[in-house]
C-alpha positions as CSV (number, residue, x, y, z in Angstrom):
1,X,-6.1,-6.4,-5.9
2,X,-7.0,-9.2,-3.6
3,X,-8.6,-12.7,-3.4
4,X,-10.0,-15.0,-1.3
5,X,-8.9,-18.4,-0.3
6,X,-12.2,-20.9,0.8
7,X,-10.9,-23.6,2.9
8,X,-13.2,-26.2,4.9
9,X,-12.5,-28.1,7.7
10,X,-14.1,-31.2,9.2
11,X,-14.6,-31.5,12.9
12,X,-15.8,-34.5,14.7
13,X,-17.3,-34.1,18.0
14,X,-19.1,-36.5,20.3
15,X,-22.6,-34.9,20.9
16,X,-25.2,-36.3,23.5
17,X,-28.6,-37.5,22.3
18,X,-31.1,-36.4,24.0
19,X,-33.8,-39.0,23.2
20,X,-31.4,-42.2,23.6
21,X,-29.1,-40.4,26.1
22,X,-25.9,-41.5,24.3
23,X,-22.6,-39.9,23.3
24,X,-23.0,-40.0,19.2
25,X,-20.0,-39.3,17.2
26,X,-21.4,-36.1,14.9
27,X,-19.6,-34.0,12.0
28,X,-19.0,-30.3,11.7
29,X,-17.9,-28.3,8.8
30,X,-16.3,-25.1,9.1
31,X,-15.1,-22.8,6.5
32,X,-12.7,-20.4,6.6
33,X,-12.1,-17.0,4.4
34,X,-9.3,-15.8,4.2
35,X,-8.5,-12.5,1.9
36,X,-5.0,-12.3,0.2
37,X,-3.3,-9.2,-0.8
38,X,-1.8,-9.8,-4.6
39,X,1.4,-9.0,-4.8
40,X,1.9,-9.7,-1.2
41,X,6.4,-9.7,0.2
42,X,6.6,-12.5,-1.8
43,X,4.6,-12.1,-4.9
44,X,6.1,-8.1,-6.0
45,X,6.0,-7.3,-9.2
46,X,7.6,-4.3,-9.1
47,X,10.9,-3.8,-7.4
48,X,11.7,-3.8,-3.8
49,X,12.7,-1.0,-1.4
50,X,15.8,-1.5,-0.7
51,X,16.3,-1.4,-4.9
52,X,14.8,2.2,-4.7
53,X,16.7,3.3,-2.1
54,X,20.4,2.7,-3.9
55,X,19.0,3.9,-7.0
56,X,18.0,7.5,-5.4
57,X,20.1,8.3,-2.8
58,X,24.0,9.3,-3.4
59,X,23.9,11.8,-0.5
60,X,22.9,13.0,2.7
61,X,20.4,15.6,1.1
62,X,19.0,13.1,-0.8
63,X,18.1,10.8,2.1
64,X,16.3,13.3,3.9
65,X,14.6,14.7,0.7
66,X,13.7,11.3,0.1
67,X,11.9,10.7,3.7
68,X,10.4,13.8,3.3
69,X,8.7,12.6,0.1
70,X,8.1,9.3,1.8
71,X,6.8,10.7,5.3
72,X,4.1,13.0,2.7
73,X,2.4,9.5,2.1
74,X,0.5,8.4,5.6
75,X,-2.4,5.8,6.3
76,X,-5.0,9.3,5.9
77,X,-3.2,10.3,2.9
78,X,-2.2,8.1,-0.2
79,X,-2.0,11.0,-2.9
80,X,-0.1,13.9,-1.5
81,X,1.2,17.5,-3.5
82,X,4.9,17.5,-3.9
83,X,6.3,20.6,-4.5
84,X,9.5,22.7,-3.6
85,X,7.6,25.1,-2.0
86,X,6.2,22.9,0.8
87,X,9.4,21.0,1.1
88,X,11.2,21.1,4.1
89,X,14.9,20.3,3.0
90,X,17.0,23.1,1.8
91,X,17.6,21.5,-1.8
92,X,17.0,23.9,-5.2
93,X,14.4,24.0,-7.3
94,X,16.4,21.9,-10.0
95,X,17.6,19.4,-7.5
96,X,14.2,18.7,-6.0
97,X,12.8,18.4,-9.6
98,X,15.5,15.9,-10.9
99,X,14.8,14.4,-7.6
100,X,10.8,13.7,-8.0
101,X,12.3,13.1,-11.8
102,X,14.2,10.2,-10.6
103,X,11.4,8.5,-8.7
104,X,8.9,8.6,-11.0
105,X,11.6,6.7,-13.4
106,X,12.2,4.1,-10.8
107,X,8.4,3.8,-10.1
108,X,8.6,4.6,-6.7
109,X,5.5,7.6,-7.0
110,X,3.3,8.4,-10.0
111,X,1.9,11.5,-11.1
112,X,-1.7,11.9,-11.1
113,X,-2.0,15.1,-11.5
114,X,0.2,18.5,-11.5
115,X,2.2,18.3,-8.6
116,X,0.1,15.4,-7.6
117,X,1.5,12.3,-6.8
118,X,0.8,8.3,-5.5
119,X,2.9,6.5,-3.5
120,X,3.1,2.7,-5.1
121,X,2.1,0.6,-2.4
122,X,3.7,-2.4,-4.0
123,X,7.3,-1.0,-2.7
124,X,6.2,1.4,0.7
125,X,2.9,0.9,2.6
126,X,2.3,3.5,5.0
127,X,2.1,2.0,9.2
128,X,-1.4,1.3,9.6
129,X,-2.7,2.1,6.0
130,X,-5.0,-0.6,4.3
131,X,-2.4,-2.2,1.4
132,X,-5.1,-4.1,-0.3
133,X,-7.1,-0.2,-0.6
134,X,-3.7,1.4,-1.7
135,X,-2.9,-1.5,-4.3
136,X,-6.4,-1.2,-5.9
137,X,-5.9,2.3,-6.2
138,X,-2.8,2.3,-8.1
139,X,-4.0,-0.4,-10.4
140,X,-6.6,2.2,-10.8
141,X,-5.8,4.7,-13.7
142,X,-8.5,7.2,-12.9
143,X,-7.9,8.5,-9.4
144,X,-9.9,11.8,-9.7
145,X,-12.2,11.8,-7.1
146,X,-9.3,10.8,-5.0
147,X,-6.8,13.8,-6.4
148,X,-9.7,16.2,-5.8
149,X,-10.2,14.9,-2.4
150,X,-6.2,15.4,-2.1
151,X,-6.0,18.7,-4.0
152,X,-8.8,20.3,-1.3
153,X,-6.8,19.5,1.8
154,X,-3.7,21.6,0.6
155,X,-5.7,24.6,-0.4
């Protein structure tokens, strides 16, 4: 979600003229746009990522589980298939599933779809990924044509 802030600005310049060949004081408006991200680093609604972060990780495996969840999410990709199969960390089934468990509770990801998730871009954006894109998209219920888009990349 974004909006955009109008603001004017009156510029005075002195400007010949041509017919009496005088310097005439003469006005200019200009108007700057400006979009704004809601939510924004100081405007979150949800919590922050350093809140996450203590409330997932007890352990070494669970840091690197967790950047390999995060490091699933890039500026191509903002819905990504998480499953213990593809994971890269030598965790158990269980433990990666009270894992992805635990982040869904603490909003981190949602599921939108089976073994489809969404990064929330109000705690992580990806480097170089379009936030104000991302945050639409979560406010977004219905994602499908995105999680088909996903789903078609990992099969």
């Amino acid at each position: 979600m974004s909006y955009h802030v109008s603001k004017s600005l009156i510029i005075t310049h002195k400007v010949l003229n041509e017919a009496t060949g005088e310097l005439e004081p003469t006005e200019f408006t200009e108007v700057a746009k400006k979009s704004r991200i809601k939510g924004g680093f100081n405007l979150m609604y949800h919590k922050s990522y350093e809140e996450v972060v203590e409330a997932v990780i007890s352990s070494n495996t669970d840091m690197r589980l967790f950047n390999w969840v995060t490091n699933q999410f890039t500026y191509k990709t903002s819905i990504a298939q998480l499953v213990h199969k593809q994971c890269s960390v030598q965790v158990s089934q269980p433990k990666f599933s009270k894992f992805i468990k635990l982040l869904l509770d603490v909003e981190y990801i949602r599921r939108v779809g089976r073994g489809v998730y969404m990064l929330n871009p109000f705690i992580y954006v990806p480097y170089k990924a379009n936030a104000a894109e991302l945050q639409n998209d979560w406010g977004d219920k219905s994602v499908k044509a995105k999680v088909d888009e996903a789903l078609k990349e990992y099969m």
